[in-house]
MIBAMI-70788 format. One line per field, with one value per residue (C-alpha): x, y, z; residue in three letters; residue number from 1. Coordinates in steps of 0.1 Angstrom, whole numbers, plus 5000, padded with zeros to 4 digits. Layout:
N
east	(X:...) $
north	(Y:...) $
up	(Z:...) $
r	(ALA:...) $
k	(NUM:...) $
***
This chain:
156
east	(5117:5116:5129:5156:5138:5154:5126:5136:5112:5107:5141:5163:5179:5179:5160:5184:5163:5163:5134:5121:5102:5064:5059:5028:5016:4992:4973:4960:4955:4962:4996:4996:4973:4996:5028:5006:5002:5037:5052:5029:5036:5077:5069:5059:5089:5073:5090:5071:5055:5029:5010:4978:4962:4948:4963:4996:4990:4980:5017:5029:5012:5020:5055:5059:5027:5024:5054:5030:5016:4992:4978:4957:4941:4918:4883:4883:4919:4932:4921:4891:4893:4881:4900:4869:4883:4916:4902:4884:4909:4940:4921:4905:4945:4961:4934:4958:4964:4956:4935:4927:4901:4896:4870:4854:4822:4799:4816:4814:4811:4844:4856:4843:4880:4887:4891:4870:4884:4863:4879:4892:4911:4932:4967:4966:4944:4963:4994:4972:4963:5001:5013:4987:5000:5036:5034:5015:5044:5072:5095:5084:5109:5111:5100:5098:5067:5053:5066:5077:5071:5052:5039:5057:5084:5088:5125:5118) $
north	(5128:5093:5066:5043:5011:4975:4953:4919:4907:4871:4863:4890:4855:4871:4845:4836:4837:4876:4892:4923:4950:4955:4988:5010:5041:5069:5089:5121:5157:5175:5177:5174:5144:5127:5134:5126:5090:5085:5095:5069:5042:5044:5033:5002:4992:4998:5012:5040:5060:5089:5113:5136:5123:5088:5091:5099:5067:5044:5056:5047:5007:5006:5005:4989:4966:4941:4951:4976:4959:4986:5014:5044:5066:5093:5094:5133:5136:5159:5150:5134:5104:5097:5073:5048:5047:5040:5009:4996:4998:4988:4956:4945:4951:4935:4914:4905:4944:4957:4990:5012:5041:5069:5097:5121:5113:5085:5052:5054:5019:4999:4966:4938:4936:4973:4982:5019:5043:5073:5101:5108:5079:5071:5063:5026:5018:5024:5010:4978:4971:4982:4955:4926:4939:4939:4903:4889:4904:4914:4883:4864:4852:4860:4840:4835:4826:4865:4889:4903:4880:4849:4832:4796:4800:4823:4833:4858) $
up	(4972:4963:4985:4972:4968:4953:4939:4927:4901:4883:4862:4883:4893:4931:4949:4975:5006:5009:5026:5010:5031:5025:5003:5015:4992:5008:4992:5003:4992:5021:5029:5068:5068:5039:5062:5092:5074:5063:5095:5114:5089:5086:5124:5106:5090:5057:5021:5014:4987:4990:4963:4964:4937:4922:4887:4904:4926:4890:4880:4911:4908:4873:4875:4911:4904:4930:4951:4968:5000:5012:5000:5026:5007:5015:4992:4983:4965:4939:4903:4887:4905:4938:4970:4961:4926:4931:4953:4930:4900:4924:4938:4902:4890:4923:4941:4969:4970:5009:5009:5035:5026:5050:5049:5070:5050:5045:5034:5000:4974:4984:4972:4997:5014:5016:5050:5059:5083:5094:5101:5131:5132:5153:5149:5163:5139:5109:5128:5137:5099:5085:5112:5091:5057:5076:5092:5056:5033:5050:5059:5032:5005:4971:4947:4911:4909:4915:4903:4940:4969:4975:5009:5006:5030:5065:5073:5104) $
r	(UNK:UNK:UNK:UNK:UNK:UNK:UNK:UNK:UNK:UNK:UNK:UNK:UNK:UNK:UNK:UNK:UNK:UNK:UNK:UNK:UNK:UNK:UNK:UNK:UNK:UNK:UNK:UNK:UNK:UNK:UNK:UNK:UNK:UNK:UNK:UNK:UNK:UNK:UNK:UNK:UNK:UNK:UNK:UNK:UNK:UNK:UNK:UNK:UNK:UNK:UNK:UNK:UNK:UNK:UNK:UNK:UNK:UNK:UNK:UNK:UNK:UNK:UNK:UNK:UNK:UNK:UNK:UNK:UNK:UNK:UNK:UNK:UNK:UNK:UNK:UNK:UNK:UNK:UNK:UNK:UNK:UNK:UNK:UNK:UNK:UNK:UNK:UNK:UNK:UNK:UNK:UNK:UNK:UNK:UNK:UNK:UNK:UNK:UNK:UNK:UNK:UNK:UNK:UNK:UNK:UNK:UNK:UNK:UNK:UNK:UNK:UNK:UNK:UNK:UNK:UNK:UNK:UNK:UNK:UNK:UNK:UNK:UNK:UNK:UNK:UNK:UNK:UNK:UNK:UNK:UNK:UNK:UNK:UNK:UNK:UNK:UNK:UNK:UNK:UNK:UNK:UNK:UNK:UNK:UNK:UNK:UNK:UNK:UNK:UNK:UNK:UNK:UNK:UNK:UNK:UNK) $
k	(1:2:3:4:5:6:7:8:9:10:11:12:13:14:15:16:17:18:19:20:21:22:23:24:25:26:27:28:29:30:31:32:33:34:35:36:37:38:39:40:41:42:43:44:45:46:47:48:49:50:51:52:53:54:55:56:57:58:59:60:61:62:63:64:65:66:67:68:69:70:71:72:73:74:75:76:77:78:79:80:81:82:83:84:85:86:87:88:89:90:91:92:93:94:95:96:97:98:99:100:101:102:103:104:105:106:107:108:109:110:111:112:113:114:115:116:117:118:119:120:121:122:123:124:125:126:127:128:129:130:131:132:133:134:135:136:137:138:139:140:141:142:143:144:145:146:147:148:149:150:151:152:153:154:155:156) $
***
């Protein structure tokens, strides 16, 4: 099920000092470690969406685009494309974009700013870099000039 989420975009004419929560999407083809992730990162406060696939998770950022915050993704996921993919193509798309990539393999080609978890990791750790995308994104105002959020005022 999808989760009700309001977006205010550029021209909406909602820029009235509302904050807007951060917006993570996980990505993982095995259903306990997807539910795993989401379960640790509703702790964060954070709008959430979650697939199994990267093709599913281009859908997902071409019609939310830079409203998503984070995204956790696993490398082996269902379809052609690989977590390392879906990286690369999110960060050239959205350079501000926040990726986590997990694997219980070697760390594959990443984007310089990708953050690498091996797996096991340990729940703290994804909490700890949810709370950076949290505390970058998540009190910050709308503005026009984005088409979500922008950093130029705090209202926390």
């Amino acid at each position: 099920m999808w989760p009700l989420i309001t977006l205010y975009r550029a021209g909406d004419g909602v820029h009235d000092g509302r904050a807007f929560k951060p917006i993570a999407l996980v990505v993982e083809d095995d259903p306990d470690q997807r539910e795993l992730l989401t379960l640790l990162l509703e702790e964060s406060d954070l709008h959430l969406f979650s697939c199994e696939s990267a093709e599913a998770a281009l859908r997902i950022l071409d019609k939310y685009g830079s409203g998503i915050s984070l995204i956790v993704t696993d490398v082996q996921l269902a379809g052609a494309l690989t977590g390392a993919d879906l990286a690369q193509i999110a960060k050239q798309r959205y350079p501000d974009l926040s990726v986590i990539v997990t694997s219980g393999s070697a760390k594959p080609k990443l984007p310089s700013d990708t953050v690498f978890m091996p797996k096991p990791w340990r729940a703290v750790e994804i909490l700890k870099q949810a709370e950076r995308v949290q505390w970058w994104t998540g009190a910050w105002i709308v503005n026009p000039d984005r088409n979500l959020g922008h950093r130029p005022t705090f209202v926390r």
